[in-house]
C-alpha positions, -999 to +999 in steps of 0.1 A: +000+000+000+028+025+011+043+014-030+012+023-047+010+055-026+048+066-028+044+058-072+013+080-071+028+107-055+059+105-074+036+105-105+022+136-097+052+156-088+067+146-122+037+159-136+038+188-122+071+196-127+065+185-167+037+211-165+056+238-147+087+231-177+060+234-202+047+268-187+080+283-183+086+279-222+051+291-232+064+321-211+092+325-226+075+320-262+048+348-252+074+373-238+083+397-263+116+406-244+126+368-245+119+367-282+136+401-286+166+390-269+168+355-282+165+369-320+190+394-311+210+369-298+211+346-332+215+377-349+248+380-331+257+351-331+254+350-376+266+386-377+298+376-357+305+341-352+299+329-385+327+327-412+313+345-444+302+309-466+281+300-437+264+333-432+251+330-466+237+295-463+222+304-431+206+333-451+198+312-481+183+286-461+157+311-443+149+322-474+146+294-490+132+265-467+117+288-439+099+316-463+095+289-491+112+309-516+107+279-543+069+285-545+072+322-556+063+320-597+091+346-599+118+328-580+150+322-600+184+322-591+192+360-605+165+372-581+172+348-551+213+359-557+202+398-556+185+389-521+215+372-508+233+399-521+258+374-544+265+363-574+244+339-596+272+316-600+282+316-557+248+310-554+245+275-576+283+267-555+262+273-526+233+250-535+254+221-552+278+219-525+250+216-496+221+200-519+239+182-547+213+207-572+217+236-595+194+261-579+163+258-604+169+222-604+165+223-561+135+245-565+118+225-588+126+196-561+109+212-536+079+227-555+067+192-569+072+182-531+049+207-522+027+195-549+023+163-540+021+169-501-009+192-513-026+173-540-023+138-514-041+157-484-076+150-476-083+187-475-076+191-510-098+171-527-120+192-540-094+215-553-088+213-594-053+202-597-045+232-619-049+257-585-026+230-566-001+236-594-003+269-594-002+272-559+031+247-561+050+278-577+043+264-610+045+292-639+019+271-661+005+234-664+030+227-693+060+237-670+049+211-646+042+186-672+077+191-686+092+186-650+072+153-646+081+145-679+119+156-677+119+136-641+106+105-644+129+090-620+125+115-593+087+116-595+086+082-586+105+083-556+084+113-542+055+096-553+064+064-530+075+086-500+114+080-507+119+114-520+127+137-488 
């Protein structure tokens, strides 16, 4: 009896102090100094502790993975080097050296990702595939077509879940 009673009280301390963990980052989350000072603090830390190469794959990966660069229609690699503040030819070192990809070649990866993430949701099945295209980042129906078509290969792996 003293067992059951000693587990049951160590049970709820533990959640307790799971709770109070989980409260203290929701805090921290919802402060606006904590967020100030923890962006500040990565800020430093890219501004000042990172050799130059890295800085600009930190960059290129917010822009590219975090704001999903690859599903603007505009997105090539003349506009994506003029936001990174580099050249065009940097930029596709950048991306084969990290990805294996020229840069189109990497966004066209990640756009018929997006597709097929989208078009294999419940949610969308209503949608016409043409909006799920274009909302992929697709310029037109026969650009996607040709990328299926060009891609055989790789279409097949994202299409059996191997892909990313």
């Amino acid at each position: 009896m003293i067992h059951i009673c000693f587990l049951r009280f160590f049970s709820s301390i533990t959640l307790n102090l799971l709770n109070i963990e989980e409260n203290r980052k929701l805090y921290i989350r919802s402060n606006p100094f904590f967020m100030k000072f923890f962006k500040a603090l990565k800020l430093f830390y890219i501004r000042n502790l990172i050799k130059n190469e890295n800085k600009i794959k930190v960059l290129f990966d917010h822009h590219f993975f975090t704001n999903q660069y690859y599903l603007h229609k505009s997105a090539t690699e003349t506009h994506m080097a003029n936001i990174l503040n580099i050249k065009t030819t940097f930029l596709n070192e950048i991306t084969q050296k990290n990805y294996n990809l020229e840069f189109n070649e990497l966004c066209e990866k990640y756009r018929f990702a997006h597709f097929w993430n989208e078009f294999t949701n419940p949610l969308n099945a209503e949608l016409p595939i043409n909006s799920l295209i274009n909302a992929s980042g697709f310029k037109s129906e026969e650009d996607f077509s040709n990328l299926i078509s060009s891609h055989k290969e790789e279409s097949k792996k994202i299409i059996s879940g191997q892909f990313l």
